[in-house]
Legacy VTK file of the C-alpha trace (Angstrom):
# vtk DataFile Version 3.0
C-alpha trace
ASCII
DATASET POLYDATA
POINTS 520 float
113.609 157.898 170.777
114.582 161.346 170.049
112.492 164.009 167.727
116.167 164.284 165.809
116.215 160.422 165.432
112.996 159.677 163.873
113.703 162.398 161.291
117.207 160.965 160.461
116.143 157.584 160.431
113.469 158.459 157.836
115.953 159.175 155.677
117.260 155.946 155.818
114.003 154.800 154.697
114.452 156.581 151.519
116.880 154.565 150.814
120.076 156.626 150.901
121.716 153.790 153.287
120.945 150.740 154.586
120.041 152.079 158.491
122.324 150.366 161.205
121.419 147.556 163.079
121.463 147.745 167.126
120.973 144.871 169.321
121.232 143.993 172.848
122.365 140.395 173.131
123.456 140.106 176.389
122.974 142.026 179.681
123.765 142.062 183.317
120.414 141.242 185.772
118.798 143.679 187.581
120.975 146.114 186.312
119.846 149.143 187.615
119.021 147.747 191.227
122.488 146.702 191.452
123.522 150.325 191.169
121.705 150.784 194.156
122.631 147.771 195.980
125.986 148.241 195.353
125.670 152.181 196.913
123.967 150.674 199.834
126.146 147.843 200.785
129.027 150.824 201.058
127.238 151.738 204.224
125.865 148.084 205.095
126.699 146.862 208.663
124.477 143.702 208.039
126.905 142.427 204.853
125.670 142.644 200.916
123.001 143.929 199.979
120.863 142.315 197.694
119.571 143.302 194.037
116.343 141.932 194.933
115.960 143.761 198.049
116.176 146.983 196.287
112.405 148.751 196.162
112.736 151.677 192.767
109.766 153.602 194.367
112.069 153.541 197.911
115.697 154.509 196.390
115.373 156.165 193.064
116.242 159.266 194.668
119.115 157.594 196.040
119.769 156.801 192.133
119.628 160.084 191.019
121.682 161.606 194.326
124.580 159.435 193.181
124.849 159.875 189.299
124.777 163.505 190.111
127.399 163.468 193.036
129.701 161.784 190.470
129.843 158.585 192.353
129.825 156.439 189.060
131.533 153.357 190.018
128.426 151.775 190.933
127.552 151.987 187.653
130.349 150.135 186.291
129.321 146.522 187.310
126.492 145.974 184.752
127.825 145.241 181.471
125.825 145.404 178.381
126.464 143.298 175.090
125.577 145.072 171.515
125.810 143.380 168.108
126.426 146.361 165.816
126.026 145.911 161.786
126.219 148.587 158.996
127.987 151.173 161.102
130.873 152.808 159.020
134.846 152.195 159.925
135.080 156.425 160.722
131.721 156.360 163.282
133.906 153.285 165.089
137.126 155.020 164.791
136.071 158.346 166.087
133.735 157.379 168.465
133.295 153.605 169.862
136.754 152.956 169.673
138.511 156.848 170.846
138.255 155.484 175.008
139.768 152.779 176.752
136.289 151.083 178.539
134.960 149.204 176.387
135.458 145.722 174.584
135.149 144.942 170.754
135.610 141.982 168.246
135.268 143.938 165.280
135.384 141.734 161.289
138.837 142.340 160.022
139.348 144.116 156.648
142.914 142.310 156.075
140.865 138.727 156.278
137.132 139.248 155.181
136.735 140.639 151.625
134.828 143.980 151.747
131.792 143.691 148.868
130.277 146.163 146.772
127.822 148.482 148.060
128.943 148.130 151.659
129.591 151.610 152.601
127.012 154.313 154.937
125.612 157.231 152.470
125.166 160.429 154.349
122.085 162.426 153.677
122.641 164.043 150.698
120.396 164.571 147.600
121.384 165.073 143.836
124.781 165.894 142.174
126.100 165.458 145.978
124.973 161.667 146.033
125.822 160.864 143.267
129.365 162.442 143.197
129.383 160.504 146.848
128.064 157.092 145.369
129.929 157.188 142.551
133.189 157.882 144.276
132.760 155.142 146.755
131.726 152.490 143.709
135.214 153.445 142.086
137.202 152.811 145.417
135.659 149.630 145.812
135.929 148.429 142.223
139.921 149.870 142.106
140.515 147.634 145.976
139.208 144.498 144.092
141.388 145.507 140.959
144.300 145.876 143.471
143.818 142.785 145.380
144.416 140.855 141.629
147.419 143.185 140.833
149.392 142.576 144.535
148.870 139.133 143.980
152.040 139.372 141.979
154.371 141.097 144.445
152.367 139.067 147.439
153.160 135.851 145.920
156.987 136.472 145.194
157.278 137.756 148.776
155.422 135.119 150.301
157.380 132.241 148.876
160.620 133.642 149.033
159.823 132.900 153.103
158.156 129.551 151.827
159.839 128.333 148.582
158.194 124.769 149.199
154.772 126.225 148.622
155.036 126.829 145.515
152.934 124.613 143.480
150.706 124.366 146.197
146.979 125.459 146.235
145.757 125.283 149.636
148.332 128.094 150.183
146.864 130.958 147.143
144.787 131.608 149.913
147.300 132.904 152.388
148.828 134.977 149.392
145.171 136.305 148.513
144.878 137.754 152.250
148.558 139.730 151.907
146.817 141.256 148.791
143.595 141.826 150.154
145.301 143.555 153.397
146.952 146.240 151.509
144.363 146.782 148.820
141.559 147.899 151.157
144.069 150.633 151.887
141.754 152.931 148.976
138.941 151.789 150.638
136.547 154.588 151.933
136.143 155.332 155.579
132.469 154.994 154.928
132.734 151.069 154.464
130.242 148.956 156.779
131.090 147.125 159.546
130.292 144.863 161.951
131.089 143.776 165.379
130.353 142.802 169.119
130.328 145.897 171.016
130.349 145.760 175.174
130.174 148.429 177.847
128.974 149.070 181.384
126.122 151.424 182.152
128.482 154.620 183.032
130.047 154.282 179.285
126.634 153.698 177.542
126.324 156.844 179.688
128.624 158.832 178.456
127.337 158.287 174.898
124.102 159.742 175.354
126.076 162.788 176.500
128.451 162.681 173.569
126.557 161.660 170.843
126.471 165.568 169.416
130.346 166.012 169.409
133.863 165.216 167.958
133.451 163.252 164.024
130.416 161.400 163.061
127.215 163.170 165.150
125.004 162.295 162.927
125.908 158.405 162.716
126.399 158.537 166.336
123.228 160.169 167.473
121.176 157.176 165.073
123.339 154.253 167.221
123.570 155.937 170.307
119.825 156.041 170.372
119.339 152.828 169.156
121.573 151.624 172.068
119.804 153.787 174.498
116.855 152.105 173.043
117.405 148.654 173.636
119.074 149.611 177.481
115.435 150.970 178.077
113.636 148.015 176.799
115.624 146.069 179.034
115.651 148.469 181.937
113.977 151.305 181.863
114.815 152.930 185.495
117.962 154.125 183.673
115.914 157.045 182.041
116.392 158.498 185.575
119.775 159.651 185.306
119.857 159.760 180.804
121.370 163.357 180.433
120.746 165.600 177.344
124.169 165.469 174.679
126.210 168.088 174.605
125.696 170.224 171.803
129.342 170.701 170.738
130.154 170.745 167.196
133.513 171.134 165.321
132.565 171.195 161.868
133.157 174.719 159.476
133.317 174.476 155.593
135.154 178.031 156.006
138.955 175.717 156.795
138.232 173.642 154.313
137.594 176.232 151.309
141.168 177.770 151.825
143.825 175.087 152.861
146.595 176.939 153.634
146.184 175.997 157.429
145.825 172.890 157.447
148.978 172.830 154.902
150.922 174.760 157.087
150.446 172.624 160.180
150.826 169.085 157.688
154.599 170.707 156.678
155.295 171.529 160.137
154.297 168.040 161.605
155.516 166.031 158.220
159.104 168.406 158.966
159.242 167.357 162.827
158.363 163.588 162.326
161.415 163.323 159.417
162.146 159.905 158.619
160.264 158.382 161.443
157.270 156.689 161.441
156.803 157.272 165.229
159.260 159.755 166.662
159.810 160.026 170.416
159.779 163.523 171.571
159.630 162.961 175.527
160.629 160.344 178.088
161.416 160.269 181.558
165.091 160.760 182.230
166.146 158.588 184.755
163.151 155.885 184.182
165.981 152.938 184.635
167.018 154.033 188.330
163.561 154.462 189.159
162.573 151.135 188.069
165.671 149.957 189.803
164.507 151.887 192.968
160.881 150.891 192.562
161.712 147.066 192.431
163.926 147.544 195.568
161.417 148.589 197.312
159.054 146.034 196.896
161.511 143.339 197.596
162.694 145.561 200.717
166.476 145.550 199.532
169.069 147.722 199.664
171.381 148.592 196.517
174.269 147.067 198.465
171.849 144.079 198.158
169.632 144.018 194.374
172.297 146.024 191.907
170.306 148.311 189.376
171.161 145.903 186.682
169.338 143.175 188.596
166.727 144.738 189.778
165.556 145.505 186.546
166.089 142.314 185.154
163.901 141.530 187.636
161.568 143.269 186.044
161.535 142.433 182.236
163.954 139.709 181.677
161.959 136.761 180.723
164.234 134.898 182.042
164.451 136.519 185.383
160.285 137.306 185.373
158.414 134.229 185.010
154.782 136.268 184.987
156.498 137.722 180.988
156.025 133.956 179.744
152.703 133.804 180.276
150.109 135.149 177.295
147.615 136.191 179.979
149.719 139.165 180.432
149.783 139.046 184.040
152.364 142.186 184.132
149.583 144.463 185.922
148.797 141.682 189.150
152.336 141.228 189.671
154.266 143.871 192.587
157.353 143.703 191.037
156.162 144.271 186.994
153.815 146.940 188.636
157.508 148.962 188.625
157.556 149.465 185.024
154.516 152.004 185.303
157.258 154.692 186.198
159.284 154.641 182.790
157.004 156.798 180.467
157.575 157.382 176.726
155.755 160.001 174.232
155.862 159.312 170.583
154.611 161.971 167.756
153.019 159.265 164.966
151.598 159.373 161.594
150.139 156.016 160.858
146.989 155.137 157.833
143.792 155.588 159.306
143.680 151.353 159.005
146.950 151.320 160.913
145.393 153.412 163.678
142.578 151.808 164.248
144.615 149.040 165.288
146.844 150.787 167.084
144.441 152.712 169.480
143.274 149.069 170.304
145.798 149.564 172.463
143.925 151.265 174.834
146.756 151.684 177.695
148.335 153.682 175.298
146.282 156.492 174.734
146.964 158.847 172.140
145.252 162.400 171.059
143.754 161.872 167.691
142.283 164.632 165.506
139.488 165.967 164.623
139.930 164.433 161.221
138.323 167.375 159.183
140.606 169.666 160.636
143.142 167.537 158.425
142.218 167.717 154.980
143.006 169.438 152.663
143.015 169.779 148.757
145.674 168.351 147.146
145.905 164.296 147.975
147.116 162.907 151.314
148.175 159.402 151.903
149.911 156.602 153.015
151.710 154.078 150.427
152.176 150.705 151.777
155.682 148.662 150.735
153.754 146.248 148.540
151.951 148.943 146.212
155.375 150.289 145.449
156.427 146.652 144.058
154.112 146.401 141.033
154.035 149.589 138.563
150.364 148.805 137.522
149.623 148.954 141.039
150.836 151.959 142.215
149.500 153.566 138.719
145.982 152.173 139.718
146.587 153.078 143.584
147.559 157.146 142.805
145.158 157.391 140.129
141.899 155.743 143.043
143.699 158.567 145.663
143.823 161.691 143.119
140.095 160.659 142.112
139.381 160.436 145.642
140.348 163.985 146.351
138.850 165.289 143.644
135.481 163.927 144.370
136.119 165.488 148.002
136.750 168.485 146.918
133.710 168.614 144.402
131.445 167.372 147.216
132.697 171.031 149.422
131.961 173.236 146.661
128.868 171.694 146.092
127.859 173.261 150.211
128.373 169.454 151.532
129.594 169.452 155.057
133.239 168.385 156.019
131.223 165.888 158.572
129.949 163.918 155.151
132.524 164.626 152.813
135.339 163.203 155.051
133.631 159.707 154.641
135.125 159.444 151.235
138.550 159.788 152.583
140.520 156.455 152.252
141.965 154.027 154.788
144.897 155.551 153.660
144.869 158.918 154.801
147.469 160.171 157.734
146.275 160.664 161.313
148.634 162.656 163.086
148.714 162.754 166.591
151.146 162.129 169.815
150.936 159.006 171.807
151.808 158.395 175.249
152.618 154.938 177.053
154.152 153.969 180.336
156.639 150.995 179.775
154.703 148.062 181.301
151.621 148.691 178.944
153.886 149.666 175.728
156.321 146.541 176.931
152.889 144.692 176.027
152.099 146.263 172.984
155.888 146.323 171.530
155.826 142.298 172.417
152.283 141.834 170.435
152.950 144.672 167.246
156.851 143.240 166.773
155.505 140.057 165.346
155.791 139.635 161.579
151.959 138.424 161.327
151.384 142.266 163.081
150.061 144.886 160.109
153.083 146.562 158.296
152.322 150.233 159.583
152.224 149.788 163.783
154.655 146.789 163.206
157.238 149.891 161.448
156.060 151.826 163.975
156.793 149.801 166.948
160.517 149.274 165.844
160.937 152.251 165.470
159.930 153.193 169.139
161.574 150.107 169.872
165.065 151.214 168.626
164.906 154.973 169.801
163.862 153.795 173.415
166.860 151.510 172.985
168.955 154.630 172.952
168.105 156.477 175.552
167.389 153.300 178.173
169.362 150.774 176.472
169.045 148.064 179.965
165.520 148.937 179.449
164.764 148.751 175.602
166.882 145.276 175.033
163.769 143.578 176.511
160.878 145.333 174.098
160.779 142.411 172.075
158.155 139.900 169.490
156.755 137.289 171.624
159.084 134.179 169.399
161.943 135.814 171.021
160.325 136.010 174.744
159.561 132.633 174.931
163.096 132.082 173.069
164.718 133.289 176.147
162.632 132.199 178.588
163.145 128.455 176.795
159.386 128.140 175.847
158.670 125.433 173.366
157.477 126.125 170.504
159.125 129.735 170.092
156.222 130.899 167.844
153.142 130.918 169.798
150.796 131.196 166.295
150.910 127.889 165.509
149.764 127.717 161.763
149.811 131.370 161.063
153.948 130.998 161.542
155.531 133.763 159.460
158.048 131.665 157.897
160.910 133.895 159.502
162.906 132.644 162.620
163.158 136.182 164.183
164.051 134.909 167.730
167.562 134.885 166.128
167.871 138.283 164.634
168.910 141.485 166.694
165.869 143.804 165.896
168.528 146.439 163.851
168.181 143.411 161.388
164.233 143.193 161.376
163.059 143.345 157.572
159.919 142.305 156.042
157.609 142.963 152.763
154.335 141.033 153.822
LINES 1 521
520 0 1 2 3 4 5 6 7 8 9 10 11 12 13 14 15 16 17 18 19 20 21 22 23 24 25 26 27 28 29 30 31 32 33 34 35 36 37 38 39 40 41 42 43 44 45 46 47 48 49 50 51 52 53 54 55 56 57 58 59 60 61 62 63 64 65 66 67 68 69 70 71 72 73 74 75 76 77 78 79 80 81 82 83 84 85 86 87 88 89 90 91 92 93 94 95 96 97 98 99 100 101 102 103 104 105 106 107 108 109 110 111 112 113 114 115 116 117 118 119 120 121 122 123 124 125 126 127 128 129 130 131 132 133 134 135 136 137 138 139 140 141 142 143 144 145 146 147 148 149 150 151 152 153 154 155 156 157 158 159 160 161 162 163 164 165 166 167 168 169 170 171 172 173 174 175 176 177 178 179 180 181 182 183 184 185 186 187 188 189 190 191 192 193 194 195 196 197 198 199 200 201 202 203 204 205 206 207 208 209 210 211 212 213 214 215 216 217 218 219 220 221 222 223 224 225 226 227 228 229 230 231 232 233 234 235 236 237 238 239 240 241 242 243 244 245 246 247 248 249 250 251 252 253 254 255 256 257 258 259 260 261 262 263 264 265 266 267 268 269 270 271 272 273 274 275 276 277 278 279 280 281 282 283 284 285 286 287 288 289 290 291 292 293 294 295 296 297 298 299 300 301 302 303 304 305 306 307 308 309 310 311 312 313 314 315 316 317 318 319 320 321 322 323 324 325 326 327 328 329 330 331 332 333 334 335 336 337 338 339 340 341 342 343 344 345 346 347 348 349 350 351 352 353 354 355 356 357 358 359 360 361 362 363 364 365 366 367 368 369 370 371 372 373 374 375 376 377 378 379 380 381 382 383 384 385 386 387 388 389 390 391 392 393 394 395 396 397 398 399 400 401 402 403 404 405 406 407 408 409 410 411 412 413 414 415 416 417 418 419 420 421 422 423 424 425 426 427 428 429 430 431 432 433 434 435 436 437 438 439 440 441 442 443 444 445 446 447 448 449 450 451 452 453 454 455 456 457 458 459 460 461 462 463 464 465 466 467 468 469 470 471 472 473 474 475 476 477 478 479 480 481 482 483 484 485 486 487 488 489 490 491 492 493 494 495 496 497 498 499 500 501 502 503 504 505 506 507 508 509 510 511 512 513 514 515 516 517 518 519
């Protein structure tokens, strides 16, 4: 453990907030010999070599030759399984979840009810904390407020789909969760989480390295080392190659004192996006011939043989692409779905930071995200979700939590508090801006998935909406981008709607997606 971790996490024991929990559930064997073994058998002319066979003393120069030549693959086949608890939403936004190797099952906001007092505290002392405290008790106290007042607009919206359910009890539940989804939408970034966190050895890695930059260093450096920790209990030959971080810091309370930056470039962007809620603002031209090209050429056909038309239906028609009925998503194993790599599509975006962290779940279709301090500003910035706008009392409680919000951020900068802390207190709600790229095979995945009506309103909006402007430019292409009812609708797989009890009411296999419309 660090000097700099033992003198944060001392501060947790005064009681400022509950310190995060690390642990290390599950882990490969012999990790660290298998790096070895794995180098070795590259050069092996008598077969595999074993983990057992591997002497440290003998090869830990080997070790050491290879993390430094760059040859990290061979430390991609141990895996290592984390349970993480009280780690805040931004830490696994920013950080845990900003790459695409790694694997989470993180407890869901729109179906666990958040409770009081669940949110990280920073490091501060006096006014600051309790400004901070104070703040976060009022957007936690205004979310369970909310989730009572949405019940109203929830509940009309919910049985005009299912009029039947009316009297019925066992279904207040189901109406409670539409509420509850919406009203954690004041909720601080701060607010705990939990989840199951895996990664190989390169990733935990690149942690150590980055635990210094980008959002939340000093979160990340206490879990980092916590999960450096527990690697070392369990192996400790990877202290070998465990590199220094990278001291690289964004943060400056000079932006944030005078806005008019960070105002100009939210007009600009705000301006550009118009009335989208995910604009695309690049593509590749002639992506259908290419596809059509790029199937021909696996099949070894001519065009006087496989028309363009066919070839791509070849491609993505359900019907014509058995591998598209299957929910193992199969798409990247398959030669001729492997052609739908070549059609590309970039999308400028301004989704809730809730809506994003779904959406860069996503991970094959990576986006640039902000430095989220570089974003605020003074006066309040947020998203309102369809609901909210359905109840006055709602709304008035919902703009009054966001102006409060602001305020409290504000007072927490003049008061010398970095943008690092004060940015905790931001809500789910708040705008991240940033431009998203996706080749179609991946997004073809991802529009079939975020099209459902059970998807979360934000990336659903935003996936028709990429849905229909990708229909415009590659209309043989963008016909297919469809919810997974209307997939299996084509492809005459019983039942249409592959969620079972969590049906949406709605039977959208029969609606053209111009006619897609939806409250909850």
């Amino acid at each position: 453990m660090s000097e700099e971790t033992v003198r944060i996490e001392n501060r947790y024991e005064g009681g400022v907030s509950r310190p995060p929990q690390v642990k290390l559930v599950k882990a490969f064997a012999n990790s660290f010999k298998n790096v070895i073994a794995a180098a070795r058998t590259c050069y092996s002319s008598k077969g595999i070599i074993e983990d057992e066979s591997i002497e440290m003393d003998r090869y830990r120069s080997l070790a050491l030759d290879i993390y430094e030549a760059g040859h990290h693959t061979t430390f991609q086949h141990a895996t290592f399984q984390f349970q993480l608890s009280d780690v805040s939403r931004q830490f696994i936004w920013s950080f845990l979840h900003s790459h695409p190797f790694y694997n989470s099952e993180q407890v869901s906001q729109r179906y666990v009810e958040v409770k009081d007092g669940n949110f990280f505290v920073p490091p501060l002392k006096g006014e600051a904390l309790e400004v901070y405290t104070n703040t976060a008790g009022v957007q936690i106290q205004a979310y369970r407020k909310l989730v009572e007042l949405l019940m109203r607009p929830a509940g009309r919206a919910y049985l005009a789909v299912f009029p039947r359910r009316g009297n019925d009890k066992r279904f207040a539940g189901e109406i409670k969760k539409k509420a509850q989804e919406i009203a954690r939408y004041v909720l601080p970034v701060a607010t705990f989480s939990y989840l199951y966190h895996t990664v190989s050895g390169i990733t935990l890695l690149r942690y150590a390295k980055m635990s210094k930059s980008g959002d939340t260093p000093y979160e990340q450096q206490i879990v980092v080392d916590m999960m450096v920790r527990e690697l070392l209990k369990f192996d400790p030959n990877y202290q070998l190659v465990i590199d220094e971080p990278l001291d690289e810091k964004f943060f400056s309370n000079e932006n944030i004192g005078n806005h008019e930056a960070q105002s100009d470039f939210i007009g600009e962007f705000d301006r550009e996006l118009g009335d989208h809620v995910s604009k695309l603002v690049d593509y590749k031209a002639n992506s259908e011939k290419v596809i059509a090209c790029a199937v021909r050429e696996v099949l070894g056909r001519s065009s006087s043989e496989l028309s363009d038309s066919e070839a791509i239906a070849l491609a993505i028609d359900p019907v014509r692409n058995k591998v598209l009925q299957s929910s193992l998503v199969l798409t990247t194993h398959d030669k001729i779905s492997r052609a739908l790599y070549h059609a590309s599509y970039t999308f400028r975006k301004k989704l809730s930071h809730t809506a994003d962290s779904q959406d860069q779940r996503h991970r094959m279709t990576p986006g640039s995200r902000p430095i989220i301090a570089e974003h605020m500003r003074s006066e309040p910035d947020y998203i309102v979700p369809k609901l909210v706008l359905l109840d006055d009392e709602a709304e008035r409680l919902y703009r009054r939590t966001m102006n409060v919000t602001w305020e409290s951020i504000d007072r927490l900068i003049s008061l010398g508090v970095s943008t690092e802390f004060a940015a905790y207190l931001l809500p789910n709600a708040f705008p991240i801006r940033f431009t998203e790229s996706a080749d179609l095979l991946n997004l073809h995945h991802k529009a079939e998935m975020r099209l459902c009506y059970n998807a979360q309103e934000e990336i659903w909006n935003a996936s028709l909406d990429e849905v229909e402007q990708i229909k415009q430019v590659h209309p043989a292409l963008g016909k297919f981008l469809l919810p997974p009812c209307t997939v299996r609708s084509m492809a005459g797989t019983t039942p249409y709607c592959p969620e079972g009890k969590r049906y949406c009411g709605v039977p959208v296999w029969k609606l053209d997606t111009s006619e897609y419309s939806r409250t909850i």
